[in-house]
C-alpha positions as CSV (number, residue, x, y, z in Angstrom):
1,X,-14.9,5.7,-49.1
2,X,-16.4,8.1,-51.7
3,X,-13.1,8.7,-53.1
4,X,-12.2,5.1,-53.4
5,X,-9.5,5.0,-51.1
6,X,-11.3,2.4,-49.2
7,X,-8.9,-0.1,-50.0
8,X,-5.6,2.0,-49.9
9,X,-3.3,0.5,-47.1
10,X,-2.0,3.6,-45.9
11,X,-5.8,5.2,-45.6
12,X,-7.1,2.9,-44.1
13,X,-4.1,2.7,-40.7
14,X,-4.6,6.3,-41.1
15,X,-8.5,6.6,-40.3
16,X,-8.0,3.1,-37.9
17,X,-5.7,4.9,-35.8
18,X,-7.6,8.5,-35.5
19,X,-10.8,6.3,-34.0
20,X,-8.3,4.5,-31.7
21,X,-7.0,7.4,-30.4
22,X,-10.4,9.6,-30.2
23,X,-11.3,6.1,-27.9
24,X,-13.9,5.1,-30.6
25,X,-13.1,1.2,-30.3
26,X,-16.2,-0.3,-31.1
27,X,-16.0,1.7,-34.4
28,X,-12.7,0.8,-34.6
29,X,-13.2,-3.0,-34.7
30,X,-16.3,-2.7,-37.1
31,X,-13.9,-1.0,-39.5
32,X,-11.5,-3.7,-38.8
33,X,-13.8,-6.4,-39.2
34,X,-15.1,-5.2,-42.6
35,X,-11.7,-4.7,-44.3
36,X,-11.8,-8.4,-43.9
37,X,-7.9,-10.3,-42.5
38,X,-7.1,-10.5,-46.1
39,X,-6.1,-6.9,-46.1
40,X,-5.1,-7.0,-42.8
41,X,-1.5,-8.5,-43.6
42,X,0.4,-5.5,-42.4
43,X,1.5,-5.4,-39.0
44,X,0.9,-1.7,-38.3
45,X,-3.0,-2.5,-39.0
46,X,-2.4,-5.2,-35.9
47,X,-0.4,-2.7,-33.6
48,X,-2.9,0.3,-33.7
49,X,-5.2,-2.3,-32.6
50,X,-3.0,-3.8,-30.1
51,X,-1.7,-0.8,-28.5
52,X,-5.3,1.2,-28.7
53,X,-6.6,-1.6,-26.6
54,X,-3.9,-1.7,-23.9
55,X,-3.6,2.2,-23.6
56,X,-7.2,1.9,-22.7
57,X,-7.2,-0.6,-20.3
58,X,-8.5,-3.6,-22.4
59,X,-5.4,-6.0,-21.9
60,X,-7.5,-9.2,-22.9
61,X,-8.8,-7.9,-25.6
62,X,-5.2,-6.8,-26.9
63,X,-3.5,-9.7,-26.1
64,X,-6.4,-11.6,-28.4
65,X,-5.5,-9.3,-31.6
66,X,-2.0,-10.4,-30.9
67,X,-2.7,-14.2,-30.5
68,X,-5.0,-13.5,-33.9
69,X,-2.6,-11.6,-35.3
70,X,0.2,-14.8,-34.8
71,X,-2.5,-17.1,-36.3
72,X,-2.7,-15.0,-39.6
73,X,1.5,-15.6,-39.8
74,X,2.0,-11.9,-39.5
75,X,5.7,-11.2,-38.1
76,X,5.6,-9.3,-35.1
77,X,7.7,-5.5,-34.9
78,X,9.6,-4.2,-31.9
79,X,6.3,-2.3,-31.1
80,X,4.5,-5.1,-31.6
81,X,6.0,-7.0,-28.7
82,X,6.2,-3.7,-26.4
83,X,2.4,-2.7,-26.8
84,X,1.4,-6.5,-25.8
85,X,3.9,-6.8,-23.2
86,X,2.2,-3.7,-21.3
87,X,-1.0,-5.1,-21.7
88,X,0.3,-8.5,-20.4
89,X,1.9,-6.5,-17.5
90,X,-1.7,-4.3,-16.7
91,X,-2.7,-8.5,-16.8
92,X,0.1,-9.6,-14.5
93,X,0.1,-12.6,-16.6
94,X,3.7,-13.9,-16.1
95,X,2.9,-16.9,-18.5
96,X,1.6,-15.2,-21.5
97,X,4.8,-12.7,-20.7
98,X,7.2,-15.8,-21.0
99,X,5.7,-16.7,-24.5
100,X,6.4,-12.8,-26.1
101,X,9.7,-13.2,-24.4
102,X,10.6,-16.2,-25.9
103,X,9.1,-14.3,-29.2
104,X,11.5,-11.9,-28.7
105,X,14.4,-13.7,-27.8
106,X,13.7,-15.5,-31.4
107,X,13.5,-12.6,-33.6
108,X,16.2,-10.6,-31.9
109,X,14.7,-7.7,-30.2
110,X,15.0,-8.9,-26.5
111,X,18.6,-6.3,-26.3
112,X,15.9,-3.5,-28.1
113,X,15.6,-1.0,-25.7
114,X,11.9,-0.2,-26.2
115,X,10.9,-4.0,-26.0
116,X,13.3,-4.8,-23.0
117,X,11.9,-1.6,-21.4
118,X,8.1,-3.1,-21.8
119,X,9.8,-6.9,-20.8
120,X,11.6,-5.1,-17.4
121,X,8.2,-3.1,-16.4
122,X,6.3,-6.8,-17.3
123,X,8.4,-8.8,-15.1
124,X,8.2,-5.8,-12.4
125,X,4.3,-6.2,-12.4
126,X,4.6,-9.8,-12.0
127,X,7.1,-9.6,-9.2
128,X,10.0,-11.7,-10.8
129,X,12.8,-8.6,-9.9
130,X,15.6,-10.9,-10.7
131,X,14.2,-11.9,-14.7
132,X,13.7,-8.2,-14.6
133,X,17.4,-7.5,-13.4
134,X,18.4,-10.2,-16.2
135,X,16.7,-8.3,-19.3
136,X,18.1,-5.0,-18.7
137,X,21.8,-6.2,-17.5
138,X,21.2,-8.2,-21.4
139,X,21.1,-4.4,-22.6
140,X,24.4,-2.7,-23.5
141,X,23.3,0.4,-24.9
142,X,21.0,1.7,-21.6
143,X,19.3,5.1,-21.8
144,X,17.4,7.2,-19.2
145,X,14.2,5.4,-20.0
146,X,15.7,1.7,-19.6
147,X,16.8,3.4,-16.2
148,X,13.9,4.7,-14.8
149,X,11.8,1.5,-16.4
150,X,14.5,-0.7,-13.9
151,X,14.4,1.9,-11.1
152,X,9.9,1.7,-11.2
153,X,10.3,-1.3,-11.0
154,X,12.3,-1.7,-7.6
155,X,10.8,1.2,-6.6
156,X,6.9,-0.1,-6.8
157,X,8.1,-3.8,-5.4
158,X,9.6,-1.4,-1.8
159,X,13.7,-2.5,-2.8
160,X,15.1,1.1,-1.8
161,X,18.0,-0.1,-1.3
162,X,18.4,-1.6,-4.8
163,X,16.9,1.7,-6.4
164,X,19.6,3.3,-4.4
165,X,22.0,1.1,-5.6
166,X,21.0,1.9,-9.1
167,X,20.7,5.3,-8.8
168,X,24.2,5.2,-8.0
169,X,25.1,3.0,-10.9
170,X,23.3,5.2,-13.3
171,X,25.1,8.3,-12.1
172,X,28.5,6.8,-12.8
173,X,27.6,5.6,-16.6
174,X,27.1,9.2,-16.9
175,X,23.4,9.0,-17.4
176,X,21.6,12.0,-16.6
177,X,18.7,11.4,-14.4
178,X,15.0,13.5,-15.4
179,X,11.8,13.9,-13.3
180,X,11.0,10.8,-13.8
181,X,14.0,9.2,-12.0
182,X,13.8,11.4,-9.4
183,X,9.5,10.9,-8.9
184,X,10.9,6.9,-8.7
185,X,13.5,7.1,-6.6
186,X,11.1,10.0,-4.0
187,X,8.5,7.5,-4.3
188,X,10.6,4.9,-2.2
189,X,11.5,6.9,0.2
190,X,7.8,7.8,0.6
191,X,6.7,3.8,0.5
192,X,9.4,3.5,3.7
193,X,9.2,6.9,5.4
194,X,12.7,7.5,4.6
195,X,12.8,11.4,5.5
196,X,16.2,12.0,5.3
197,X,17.4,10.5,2.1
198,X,14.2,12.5,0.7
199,X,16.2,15.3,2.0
200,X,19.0,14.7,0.8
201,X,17.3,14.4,-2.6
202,X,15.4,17.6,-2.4
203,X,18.6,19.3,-2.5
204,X,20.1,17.8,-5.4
205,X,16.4,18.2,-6.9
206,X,17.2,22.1,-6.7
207,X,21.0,21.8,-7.6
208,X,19.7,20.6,-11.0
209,X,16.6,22.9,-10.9
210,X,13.8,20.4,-10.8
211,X,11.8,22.9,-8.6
212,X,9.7,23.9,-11.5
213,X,9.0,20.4,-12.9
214,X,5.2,19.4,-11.9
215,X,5.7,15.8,-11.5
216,X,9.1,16.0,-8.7
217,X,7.1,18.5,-6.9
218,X,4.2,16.4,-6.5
219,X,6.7,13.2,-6.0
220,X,8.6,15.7,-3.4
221,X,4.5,16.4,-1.1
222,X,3.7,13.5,-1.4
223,X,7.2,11.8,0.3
224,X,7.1,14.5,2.8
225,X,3.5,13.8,3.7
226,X,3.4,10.0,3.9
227,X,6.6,10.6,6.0
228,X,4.4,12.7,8.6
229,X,6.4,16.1,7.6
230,X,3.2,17.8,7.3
231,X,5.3,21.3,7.8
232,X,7.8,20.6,5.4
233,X,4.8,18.9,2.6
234,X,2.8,22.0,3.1
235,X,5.9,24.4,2.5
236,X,6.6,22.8,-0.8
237,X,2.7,22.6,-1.6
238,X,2.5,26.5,-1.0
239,X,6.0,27.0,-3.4
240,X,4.6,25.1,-6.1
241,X,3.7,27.6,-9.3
242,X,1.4,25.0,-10.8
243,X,-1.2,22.4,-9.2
244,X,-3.5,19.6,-10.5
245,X,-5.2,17.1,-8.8
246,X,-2.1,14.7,-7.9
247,X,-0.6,18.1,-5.9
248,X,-4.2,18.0,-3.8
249,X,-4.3,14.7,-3.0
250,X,-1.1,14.2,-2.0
251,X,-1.5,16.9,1.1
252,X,-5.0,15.7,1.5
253,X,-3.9,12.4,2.1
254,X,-0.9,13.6,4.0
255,X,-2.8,15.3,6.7
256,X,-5.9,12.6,7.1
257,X,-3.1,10.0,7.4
258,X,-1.5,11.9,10.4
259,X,-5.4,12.7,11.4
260,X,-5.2,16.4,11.0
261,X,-8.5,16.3,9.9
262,X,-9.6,20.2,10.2
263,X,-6.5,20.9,8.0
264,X,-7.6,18.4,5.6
265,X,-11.2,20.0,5.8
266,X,-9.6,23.0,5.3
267,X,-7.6,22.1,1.8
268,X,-10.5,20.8,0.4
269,X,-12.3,24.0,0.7
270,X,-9.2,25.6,-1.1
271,X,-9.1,23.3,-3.4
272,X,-12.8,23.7,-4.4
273,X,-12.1,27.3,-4.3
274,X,-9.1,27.2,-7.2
275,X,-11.8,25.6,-9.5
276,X,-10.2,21.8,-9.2
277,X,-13.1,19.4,-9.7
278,X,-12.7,16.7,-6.6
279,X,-11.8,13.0,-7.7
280,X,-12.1,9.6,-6.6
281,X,-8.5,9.9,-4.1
282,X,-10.0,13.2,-2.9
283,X,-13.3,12.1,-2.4
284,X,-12.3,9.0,-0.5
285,X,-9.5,11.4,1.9
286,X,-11.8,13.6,2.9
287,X,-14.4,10.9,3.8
288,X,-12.0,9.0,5.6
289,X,-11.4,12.2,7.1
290,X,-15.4,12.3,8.2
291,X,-15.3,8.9,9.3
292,X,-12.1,9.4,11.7
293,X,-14.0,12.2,13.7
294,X,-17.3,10.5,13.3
295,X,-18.4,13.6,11.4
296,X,-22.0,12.3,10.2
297,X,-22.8,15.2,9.1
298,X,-20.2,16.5,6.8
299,X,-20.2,13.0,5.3
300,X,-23.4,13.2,4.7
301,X,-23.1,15.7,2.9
302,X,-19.7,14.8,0.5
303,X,-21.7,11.1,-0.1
304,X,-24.1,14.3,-1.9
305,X,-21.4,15.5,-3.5
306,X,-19.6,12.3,-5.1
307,X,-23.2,10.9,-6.4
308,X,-23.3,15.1,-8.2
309,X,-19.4,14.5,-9.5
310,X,-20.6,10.8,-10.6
311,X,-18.3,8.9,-8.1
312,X,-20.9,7.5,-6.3
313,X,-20.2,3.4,-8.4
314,X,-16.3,4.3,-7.8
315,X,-14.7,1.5,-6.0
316,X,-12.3,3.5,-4.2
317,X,-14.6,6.6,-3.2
318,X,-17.4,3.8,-2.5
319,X,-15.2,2.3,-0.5
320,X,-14.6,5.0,1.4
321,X,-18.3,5.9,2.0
322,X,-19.5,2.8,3.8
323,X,-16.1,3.2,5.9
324,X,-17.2,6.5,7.1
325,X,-21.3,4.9,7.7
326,X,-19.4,1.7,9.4
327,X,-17.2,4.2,11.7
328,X,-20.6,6.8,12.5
329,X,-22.5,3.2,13.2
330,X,-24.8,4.2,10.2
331,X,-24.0,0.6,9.5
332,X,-27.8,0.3,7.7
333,X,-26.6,3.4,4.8
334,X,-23.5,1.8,4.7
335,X,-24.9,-2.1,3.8
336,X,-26.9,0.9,0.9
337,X,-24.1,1.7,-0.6
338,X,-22.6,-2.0,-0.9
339,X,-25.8,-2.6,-2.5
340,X,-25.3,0.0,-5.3
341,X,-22.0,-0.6,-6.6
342,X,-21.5,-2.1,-9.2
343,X,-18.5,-4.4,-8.3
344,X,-16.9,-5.1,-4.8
345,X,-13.4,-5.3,-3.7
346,X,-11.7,-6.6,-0.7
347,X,-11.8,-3.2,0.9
348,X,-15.0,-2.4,0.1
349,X,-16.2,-5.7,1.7
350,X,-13.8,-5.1,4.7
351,X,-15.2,-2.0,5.5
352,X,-18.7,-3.4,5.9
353,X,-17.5,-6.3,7.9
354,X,-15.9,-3.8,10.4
355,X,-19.0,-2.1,10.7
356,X,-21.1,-4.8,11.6
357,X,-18.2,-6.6,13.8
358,X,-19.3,-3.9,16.1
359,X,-23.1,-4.5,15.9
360,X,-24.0,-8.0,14.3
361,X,-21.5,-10.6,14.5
362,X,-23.1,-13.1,12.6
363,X,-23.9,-10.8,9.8
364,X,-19.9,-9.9,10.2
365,X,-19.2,-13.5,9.5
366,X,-21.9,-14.0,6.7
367,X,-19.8,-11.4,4.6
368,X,-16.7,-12.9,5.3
369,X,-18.4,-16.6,4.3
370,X,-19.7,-14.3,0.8
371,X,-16.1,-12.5,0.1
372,X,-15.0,-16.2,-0.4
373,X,-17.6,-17.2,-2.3
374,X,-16.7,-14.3,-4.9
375,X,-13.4,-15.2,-5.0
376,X,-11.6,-12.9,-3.1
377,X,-8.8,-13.4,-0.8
378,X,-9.3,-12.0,3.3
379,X,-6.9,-9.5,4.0
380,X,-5.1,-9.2,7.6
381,X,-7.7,-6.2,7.9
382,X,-10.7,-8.7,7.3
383,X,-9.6,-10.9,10.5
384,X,-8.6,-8.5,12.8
385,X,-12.1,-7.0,12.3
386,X,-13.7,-10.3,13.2
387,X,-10.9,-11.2,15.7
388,X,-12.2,-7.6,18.0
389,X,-15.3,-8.3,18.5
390,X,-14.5,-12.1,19.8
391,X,-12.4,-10.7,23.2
392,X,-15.3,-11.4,25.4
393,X,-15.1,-14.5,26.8
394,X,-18.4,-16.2,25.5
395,X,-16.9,-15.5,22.0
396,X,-13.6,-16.7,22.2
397,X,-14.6,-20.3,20.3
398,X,-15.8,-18.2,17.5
399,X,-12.4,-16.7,17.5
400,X,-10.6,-20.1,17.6
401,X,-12.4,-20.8,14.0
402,X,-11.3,-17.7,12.6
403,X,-7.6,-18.2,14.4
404,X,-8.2,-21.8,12.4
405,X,-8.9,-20.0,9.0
406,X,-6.3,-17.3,9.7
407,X,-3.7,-19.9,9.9
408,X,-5.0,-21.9,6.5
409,X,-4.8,-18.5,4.9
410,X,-0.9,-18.5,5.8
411,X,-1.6,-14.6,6.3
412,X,0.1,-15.1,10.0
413,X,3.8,-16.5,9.0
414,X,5.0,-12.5,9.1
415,X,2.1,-10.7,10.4
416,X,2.9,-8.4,13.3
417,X,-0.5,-7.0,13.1
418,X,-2.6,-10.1,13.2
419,X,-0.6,-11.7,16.0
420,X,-1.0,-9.1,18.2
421,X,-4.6,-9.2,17.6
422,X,-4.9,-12.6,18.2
423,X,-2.9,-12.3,21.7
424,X,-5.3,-9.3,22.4
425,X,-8.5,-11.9,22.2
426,X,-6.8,-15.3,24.3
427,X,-5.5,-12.4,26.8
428,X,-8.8,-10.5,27.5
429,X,-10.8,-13.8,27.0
430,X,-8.4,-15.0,29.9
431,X,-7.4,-18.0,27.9
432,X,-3.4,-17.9,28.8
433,X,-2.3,-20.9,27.6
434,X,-3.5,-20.7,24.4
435,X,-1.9,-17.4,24.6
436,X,1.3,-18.6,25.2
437,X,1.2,-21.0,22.8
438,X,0.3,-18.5,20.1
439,X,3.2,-16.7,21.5
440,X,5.8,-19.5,21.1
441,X,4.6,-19.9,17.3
442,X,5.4,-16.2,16.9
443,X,8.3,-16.2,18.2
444,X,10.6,-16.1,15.3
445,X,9.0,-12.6,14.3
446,X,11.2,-11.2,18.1
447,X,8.8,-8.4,17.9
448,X,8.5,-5.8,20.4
449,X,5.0,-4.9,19.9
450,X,4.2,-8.9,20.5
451,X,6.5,-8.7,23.7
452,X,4.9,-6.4,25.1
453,X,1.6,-7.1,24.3
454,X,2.0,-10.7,26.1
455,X,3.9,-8.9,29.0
456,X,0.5,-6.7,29.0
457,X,-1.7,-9.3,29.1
458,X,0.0,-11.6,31.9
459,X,-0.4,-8.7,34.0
460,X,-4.0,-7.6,33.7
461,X,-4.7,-11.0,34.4
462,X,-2.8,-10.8,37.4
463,X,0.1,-13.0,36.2
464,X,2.7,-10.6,37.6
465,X,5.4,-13.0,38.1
466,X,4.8,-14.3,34.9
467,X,5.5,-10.7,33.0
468,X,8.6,-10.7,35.1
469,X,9.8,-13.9,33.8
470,X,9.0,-12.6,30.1
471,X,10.9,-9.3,30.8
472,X,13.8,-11.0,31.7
473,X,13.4,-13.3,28.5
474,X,12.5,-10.3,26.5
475,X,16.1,-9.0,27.4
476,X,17.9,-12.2,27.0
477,X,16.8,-12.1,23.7
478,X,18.2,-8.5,23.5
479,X,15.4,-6.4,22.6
480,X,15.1,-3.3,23.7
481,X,12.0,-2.4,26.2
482,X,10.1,1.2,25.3
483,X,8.0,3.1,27.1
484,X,4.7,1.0,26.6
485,X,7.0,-2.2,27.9
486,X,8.5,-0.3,30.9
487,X,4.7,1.4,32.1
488,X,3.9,-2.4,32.3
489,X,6.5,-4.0,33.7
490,X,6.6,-1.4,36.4
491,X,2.6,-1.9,37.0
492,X,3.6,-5.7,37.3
493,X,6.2,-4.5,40.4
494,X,3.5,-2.5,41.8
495,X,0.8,-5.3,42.0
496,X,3.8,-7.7,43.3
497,X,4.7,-5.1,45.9
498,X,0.8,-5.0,47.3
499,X,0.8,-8.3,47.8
500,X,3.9,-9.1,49.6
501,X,5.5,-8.8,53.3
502,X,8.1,-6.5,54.1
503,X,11.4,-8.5,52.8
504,X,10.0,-9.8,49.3
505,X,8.9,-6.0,49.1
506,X,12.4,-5.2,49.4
507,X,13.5,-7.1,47.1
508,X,11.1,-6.3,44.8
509,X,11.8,-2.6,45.5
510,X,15.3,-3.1,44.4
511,X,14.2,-4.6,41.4
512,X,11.9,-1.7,40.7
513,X,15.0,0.5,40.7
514,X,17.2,-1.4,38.7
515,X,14.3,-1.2,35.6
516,X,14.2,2.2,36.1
517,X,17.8,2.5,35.7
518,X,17.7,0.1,32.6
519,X,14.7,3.0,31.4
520,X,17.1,6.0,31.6
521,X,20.1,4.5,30.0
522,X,17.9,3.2,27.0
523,X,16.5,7.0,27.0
524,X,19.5,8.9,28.0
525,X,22.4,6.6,26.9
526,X,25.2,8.3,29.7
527,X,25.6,6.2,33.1
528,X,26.9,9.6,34.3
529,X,23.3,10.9,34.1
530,X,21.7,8.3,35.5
531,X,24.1,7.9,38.8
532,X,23.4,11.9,38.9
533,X,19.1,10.9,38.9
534,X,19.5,7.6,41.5
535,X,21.7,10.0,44.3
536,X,18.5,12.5,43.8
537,X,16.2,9.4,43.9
538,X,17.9,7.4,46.9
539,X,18.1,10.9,49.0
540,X,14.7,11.6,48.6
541,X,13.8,8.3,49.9
């Protein structure tokens, strides 16, 4: 200003773009504001302040400069579209994202790699896979980035075998993959536990000597520790020359997940040992770690820490907290820490309703009634919470409601998990018809765990012949019995045999026999082994 180059173009983009990138947007937009949208006709002014916003996390507030920037008739550039698309995707605004396609459709850019890249990855975070498929198959000229931007994208939405597919259609274009493919492609097999394809990847990871690269070795502990390898995440943990905070967390999380929670204890001591400052994943591992053991204590004592490293208003470490207070029955700190944070989530509010689902029922269902209120949607965790402490007979009508509202929600069509829980209540409540009923609804998801669970159920209520019958039906439908299954159908026999004279025990002893034959060929899979085991069994008789 004191040289008189306020008005120069090129100065003023220049000293725009250092405040946007030192984060100084408030200053930013004064200085934008005063230059007045006369002198804002160029469309680099408009994309420093576009893309400043969306790198930041302000993807309203960018999307406004670009519906402002349309109104001043000021053409859009390839990096206009691609820094608005990314904030549209951070949005998961699909319509918005159909308007800047058909923008760039118009002015020719949609076969631009960078702008299909940012249309792909929009499209990806809306969940449309197929109009993502469509943009990049539009692409002729594909480089690695357009790859990996496809391969996120089925890799974040679970389609492993699509990112398989592509990996192998990359391959044979004769596009090299980078670290970044590779963290993709690892991340899928994490997401599904797939160990052995993670394998297999490890070793072409060191053929091309990745094994240095920071990113594949976190990508690498991280797939071997959501895939319960703890031995094999911990050896790659301990060969890695250079940690940060993603390296941590990933065995952190790793071992809490299996509940190896004096190892995780352990790495965090480490880890606060090689001078790495704890954050909000950490944090909320190792107090899920406290709450799985009940450690009162020790959480205590991290909820000390996070309010020192200023996580205490995180929504993720937060959440974590009143989990661990819900799970020690603290339920009274926990309902404190709800209290102080400054916005709520589902899983916040879920872990408060478990905690008093165990205490104070109606309290349970006055948080549920003030989730919906705020807008937010119950999760399958949010029921079942509710749905456990309604097993005792005087509370089954309660559970009716929320089998009512479960069912409005449409959250049961392919839930395994709420299902079972909902079997679980009608069976301990004794309330077998509605069981059955519930049962017959199901019945499309020809789950094992739900088999079994009604098999289970019919015979603690002394329904023996009935979990007979099922078994049979179970096997008609040919799926296959595990241990849980066998345990009680055998119990069933037992209780049968008690009860009966000496021919129906017979008979029923033969059938014992036959299941347990059925048992070792599932197990063994030789009938050679199993006519072996019956001589033994019939001689011993």
């Amino acid at each position: 200003m004191r040289s008189g180059f306020v008005l120069d173009e090129l100065a003023f983009v220049t000293v725009l773009n250092a405040c946007v990138s030192l984060g100084k947007l408030d200053y930013a937009c004064k200085l934008f504001d005063e230059m007045g949208m006369d002198s804002c006709s160029n469309v680099v002014v408009w994309n420093v302040m576009i893309s400043g916003h969306g790198k930041r996390g302000y993807y309203k507030e960018a999307i406004e400069f670009y519906c402002e920037m349309r109104k001043n008739d000021v053409e859009s550039s390839r990096s206009t579209l691609a820094s608005v698309l990314s904030a549209i995707a951070g949005l998961g605004d699909l319509d918005y994202g159909l308007l800047v396609h058909g923008e760039a459709v118009k002015l020719g850019f949609e076969s631009s790699v960078y702008v299909a890249s940012s249309l792909i990855n929009m499209y990806g975070k809306c969940e449309m896979l197929c109009d993502a498929k469509k943009v990049f198959d539009v692409v002729c000229e594909r480089n690695v980035v357009m790859w990996n931007t496809i391969l996120g994208v089925y890799a974040q939405n679970g389609c492993l075998i699509d990112v398989m597919e592509l990996f192998s259609e990359m391959m044979e274009c004769g596009n090299e993959p980078d670290e970044f493919t590779y963290s993709s492609i690892l991340s899928s097999c994490a997401c599904f536990e797939f160990l052995d394809i993670g394998r297999q990847l490890h070793s072409t990871i060191i053929k091309k000597r990745f094994t240095d690269n920071l990113c594949v070795n976190n990508a690498l502990v991280d797939m071997y520790a959501k895939a319960g390898a703890l031995k094999e995440a911990r050896k790659q943990f301990e060969r890695m020359k250079y940690r940060d905070n993603i390296s941590w967390n990933a065995i952190l999380v790793g071992y809490v997940q299996e509940e190896e929670e004096t190892d995780a204890f352990d790495m965090f001591r480490r880890m606060n040992r090689n001078g790495i400052v704890p954050d909000e994943v950490s944090m909320a591992s190792i107090l899920s770690a406290c709450g799985n053991i009940k450690a009162l204590e020790a959480g205590t004592q991290f909820h000390s820490l996070s309010v020192k490293l200023g996580l205490m208003t995180n929504l993720f470490a937060g959440s974590s907290l009143i989990d661990m207070y819900s799970k020690c029955r603290v339920i009274e700190d926990a309902r404190k820490v709800y209290s102080s944070m400054p916005e709520w989530s589902v899983v916040s509010m879920n872990a408060l309703i478990a905690g008093y689902a165990l205490k104070d029922t109606k309290e349970a269902i006055n948080l549920l009634h003030e989730m919906q209120i705020l807008g937010m949607k119950p999760s399958e965790i949010t029921f079942a919470s509710l749905i456990d402490c309604c097993k005792d007979p005087p509370m089954v009508i309660l559970g009716m409601q929320i089998h009512c509202a479960i069912l409005k929600s449409g959250l049961l069509c392919d839930s395994e998990f709420l299902g079972t829980s909902l079997l679980g209540m009608y069976m301990d409540s004794q309330r077998m018809a509605e069981a059955n009923v519930l049962f017959s609804e199901l019945s499309n998801l020809k789950s094992l765990v739900l088999w079994t669970a009604l098999i289970s159920g019919h015979t603690e209520n002394d329904c023996s012949d009935e979990s007979l019958k099922l078994y049979r039906e179970m096997r008609n439908n040919n799926i296959l019995p595990d241990q849980a299954t066998f345990v009680t159908v055998l119990r069933a026999c037992a209780l049968l045999s008690s009860l009966q004279d000496g021919e129906k025990s017979c008979t029923l002893f033969v059938l014992h026999v036959s299941i347990l034959l059925r048992l070792f060929v599932a197990l063994i899979g030789t009938r050679d082994s199993v006519s072996a085991l019956l001589g033994r069994f019939v001689s011993d008789s």
